[in-house]
C-alpha positions in Angstrom: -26.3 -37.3 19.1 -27.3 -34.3 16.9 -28.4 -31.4 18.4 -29.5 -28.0 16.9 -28.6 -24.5 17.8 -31.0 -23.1 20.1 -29.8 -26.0 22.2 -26.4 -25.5 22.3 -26.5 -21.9 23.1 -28.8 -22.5 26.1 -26.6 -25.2 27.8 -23.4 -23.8 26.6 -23.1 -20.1 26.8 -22.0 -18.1 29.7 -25.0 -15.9 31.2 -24.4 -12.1 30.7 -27.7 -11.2 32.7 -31.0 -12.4 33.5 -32.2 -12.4 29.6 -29.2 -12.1 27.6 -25.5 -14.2 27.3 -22.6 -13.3 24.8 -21.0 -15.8 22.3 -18.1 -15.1 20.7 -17.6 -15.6 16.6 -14.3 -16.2 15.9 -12.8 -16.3 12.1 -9.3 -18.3 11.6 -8.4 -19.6 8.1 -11.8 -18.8 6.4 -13.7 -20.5 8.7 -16.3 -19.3 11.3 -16.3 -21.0 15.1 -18.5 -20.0 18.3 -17.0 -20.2 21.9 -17.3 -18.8 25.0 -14.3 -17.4 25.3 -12.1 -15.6 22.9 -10.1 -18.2 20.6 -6.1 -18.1 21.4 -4.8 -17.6 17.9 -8.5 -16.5 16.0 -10.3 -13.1 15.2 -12.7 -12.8 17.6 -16.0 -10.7 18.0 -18.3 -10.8 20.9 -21.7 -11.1 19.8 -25.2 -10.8 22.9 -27.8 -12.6 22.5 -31.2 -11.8 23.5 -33.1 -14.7 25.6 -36.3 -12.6 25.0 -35.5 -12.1 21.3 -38.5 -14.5 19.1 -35.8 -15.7 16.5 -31.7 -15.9 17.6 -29.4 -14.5 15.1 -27.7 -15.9 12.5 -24.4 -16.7 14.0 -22.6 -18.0 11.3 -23.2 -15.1 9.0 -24.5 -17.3 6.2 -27.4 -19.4 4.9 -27.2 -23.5 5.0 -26.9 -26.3 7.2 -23.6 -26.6 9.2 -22.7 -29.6 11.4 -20.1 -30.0 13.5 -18.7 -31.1 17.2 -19.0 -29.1 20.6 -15.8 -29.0 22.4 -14.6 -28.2 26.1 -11.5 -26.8 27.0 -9.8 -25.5 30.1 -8.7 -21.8 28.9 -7.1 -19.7 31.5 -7.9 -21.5 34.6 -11.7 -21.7 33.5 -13.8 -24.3 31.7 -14.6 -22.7 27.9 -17.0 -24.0 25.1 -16.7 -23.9 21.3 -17.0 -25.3 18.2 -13.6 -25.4 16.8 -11.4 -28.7 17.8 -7.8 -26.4 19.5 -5.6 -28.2 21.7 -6.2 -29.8 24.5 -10.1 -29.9 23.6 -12.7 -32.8 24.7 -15.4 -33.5 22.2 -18.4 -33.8 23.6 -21.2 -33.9 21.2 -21.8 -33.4 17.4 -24.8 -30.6 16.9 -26.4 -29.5 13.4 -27.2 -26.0 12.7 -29.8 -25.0 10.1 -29.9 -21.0 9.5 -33.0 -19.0 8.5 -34.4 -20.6 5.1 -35.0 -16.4 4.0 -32.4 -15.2 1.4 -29.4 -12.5 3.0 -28.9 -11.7 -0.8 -29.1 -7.9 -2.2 -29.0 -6.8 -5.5 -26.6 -4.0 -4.4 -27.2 -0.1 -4.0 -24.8 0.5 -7.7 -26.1 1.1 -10.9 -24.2 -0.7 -14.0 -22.6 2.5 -15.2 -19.8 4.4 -16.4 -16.0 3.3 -14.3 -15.3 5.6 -12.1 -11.6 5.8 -11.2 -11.8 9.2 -9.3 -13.0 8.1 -6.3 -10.7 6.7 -3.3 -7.7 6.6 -5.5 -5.2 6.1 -2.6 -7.3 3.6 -0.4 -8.3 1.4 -3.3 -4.2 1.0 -4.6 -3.2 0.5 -1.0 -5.6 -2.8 -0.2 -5.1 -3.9 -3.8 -0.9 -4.0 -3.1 -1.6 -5.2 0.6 -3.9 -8.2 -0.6 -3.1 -9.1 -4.2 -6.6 -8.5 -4.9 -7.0 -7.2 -8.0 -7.8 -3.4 -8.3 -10.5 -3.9 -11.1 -12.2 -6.2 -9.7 -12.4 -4.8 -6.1 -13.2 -1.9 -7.3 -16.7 -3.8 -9.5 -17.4 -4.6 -6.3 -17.8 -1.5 -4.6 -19.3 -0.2 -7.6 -22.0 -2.9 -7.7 -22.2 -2.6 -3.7 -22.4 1.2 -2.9 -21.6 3.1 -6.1 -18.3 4.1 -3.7 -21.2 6.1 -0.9 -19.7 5.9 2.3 -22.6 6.3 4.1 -24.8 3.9 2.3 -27.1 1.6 4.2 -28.7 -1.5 2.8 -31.8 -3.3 4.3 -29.9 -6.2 5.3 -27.7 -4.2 7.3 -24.6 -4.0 5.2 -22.7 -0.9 5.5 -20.3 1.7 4.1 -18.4 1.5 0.2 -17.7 -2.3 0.5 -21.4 -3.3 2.4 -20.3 -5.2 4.8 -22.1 -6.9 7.1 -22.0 -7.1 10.9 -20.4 -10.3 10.9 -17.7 -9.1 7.9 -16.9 -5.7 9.7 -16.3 -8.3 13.5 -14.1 -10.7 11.2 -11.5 -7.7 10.2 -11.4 -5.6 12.9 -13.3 -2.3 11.5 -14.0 0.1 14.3 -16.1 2.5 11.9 -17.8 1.2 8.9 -18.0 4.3 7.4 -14.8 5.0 6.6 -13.7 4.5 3.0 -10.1 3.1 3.9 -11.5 0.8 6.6 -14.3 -0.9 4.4 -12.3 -1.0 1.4 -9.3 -2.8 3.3 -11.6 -5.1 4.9 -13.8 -5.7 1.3 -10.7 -7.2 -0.1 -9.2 -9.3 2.7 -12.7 -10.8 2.7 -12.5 -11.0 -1.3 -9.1 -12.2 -1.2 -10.2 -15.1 1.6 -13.2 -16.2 -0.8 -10.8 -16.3 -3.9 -8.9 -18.8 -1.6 -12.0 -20.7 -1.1 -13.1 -20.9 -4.2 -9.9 -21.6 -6.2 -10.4 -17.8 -7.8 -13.4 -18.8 -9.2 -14.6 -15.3 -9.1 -18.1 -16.2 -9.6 -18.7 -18.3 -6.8 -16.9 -15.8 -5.1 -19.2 -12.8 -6.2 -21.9 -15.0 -5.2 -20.7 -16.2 -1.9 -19.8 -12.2 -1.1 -23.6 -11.6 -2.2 -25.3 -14.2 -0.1 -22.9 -16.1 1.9 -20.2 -19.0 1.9 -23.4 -21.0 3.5 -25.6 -20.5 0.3 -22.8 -21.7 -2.0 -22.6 -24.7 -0.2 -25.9 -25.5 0.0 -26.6 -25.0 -4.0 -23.0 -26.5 -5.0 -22.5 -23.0 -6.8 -24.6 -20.0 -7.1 -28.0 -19.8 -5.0 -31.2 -19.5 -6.9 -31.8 -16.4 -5.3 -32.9 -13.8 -8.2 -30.9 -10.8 -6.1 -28.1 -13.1 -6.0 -28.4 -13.7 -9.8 -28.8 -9.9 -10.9 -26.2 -9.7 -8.8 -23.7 -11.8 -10.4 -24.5 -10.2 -13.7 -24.2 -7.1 -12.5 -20.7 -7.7 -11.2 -19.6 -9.7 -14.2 -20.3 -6.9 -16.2 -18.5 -4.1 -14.3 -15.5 -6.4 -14.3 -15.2 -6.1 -17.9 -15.6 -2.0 -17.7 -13.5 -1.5 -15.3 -10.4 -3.3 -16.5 -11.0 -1.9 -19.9 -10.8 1.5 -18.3 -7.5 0.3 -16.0 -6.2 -0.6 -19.4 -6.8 -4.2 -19.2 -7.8 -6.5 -21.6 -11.5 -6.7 -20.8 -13.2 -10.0 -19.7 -16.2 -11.4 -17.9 -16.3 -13.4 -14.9 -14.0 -16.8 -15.3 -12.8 -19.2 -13.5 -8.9 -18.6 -12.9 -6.4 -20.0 -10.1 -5.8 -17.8 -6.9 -2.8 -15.6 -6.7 
């Protein structure tokens, strides 16, 4: 049987109130689960839903069509429900999940410019060393992102130098999305988790960090969005500036394996 989200948040979800429940989105191994309970072993957020609301929220943080199995479990002496198969789990029904057809994607709040390599100095080196990712390339990112503003707000919601967005900032534990080290640490574990995904196709991984792991999917590469396009560009060309300025030899996007 094939159910679709509305659905299995009504009959599954633990009541809050009279009008709203909470869900919890939990993040192990690049992939995104729902439960009614925190997940033993995952990174967890609690997330309230409105029963008034006229659309639910995107759950899953990304654009596509997701199917999968709902599971019980008995989970410190009460009966839980999620999405992710764990121990001890009874399968009781397969569900599909089609998010909002609207694009997430932004063109980013940074103007192709000059390098800058003055900013941050100390946060970027530190979550380059603590994820492998690679310094240049992070910081293109931010620079295509935020143009390094702290305080920057897009109109999809994404916040701070890295623009994360609510879902991102749950997934790595930021308690304040404005600070510098905390999005900048968090942008490249979530960076260094796509490069996983993606066999360090940087690409699909700007793309994907643009619009979503969900849109990927459901284009087999990068979505036809035209945000997610300039995008892309955008980023491709940064790449090549920055590690020119890093003293690098200069390049644009390609595809390359995963450290």
């Amino acid at each position: 049987m094939r159910i679709v989200l509305p659905v299995l948040i009504a009959w599954a979800l633990v009541p809050v109130d009279a009008s709203a429940r909470t869900v919890w989105r939990c993040l192990r191994d690049g992939t995104v689960s729902l439960s009614t309970a925190p997940e033993p072993g995952s990174q967890c957020s609690a997330q309230t839903l409105d029963d008034e609301a006229a659309l639910l929220p995107n759950l899953w943080g990304s654009l596509g069509v997701f199917e999968g199995s709902l599971y019980r479990r008995e989970q410190d002496g009460k009966r839980v429900y999620g999405t992710r198969e764990l121990p001890g789990s009874v399968r009781l029904q397969a569900f599909t999940v089609t998010t909002p057809a609207h694009s997430a994607a932004h063109v980013g709040l940074g103007r192709i410019g000059k390098p800058r390599l003055d900013i941050y100095r100390h946060e970027f080196k530190v979550a380059a060393r603590k994820t492998g990712i690679d310094e240049a390339w992070l910081r293109s990112i931010a620079h295509a992102e935020s143009a390094y503003d702290a305080s920057a707000v897009s109109d999809k919601g994404a916040v701070g130098v890295m623009q994360l967005m609510p879902s991102v900032i749950g997934d790595y534990g930021v308690d304040d999305p404005a600070s510098a080290a905390q999005s900048i640490l968090a942008g490249a574990r979530h960076l260094k988790s796509l490069e996983t995904r993606y066999g360090g196709d940087r690409i699909l991984v700007a793309a994907a960090y643009n619009a979503g792991i969900g849109a990927v999917a459901q284009y087999s590469g990068v979505p036809p969005y035209a945000e997610t396009r300039e995008y892309v560009a955008k980023v491709s060309a940064l790449y090549a500036r920055y590690r020119k300025a890093m003293g690098q030899t200069a390049r644009p996007l390609q595809l390359e394996p995963a450290r």
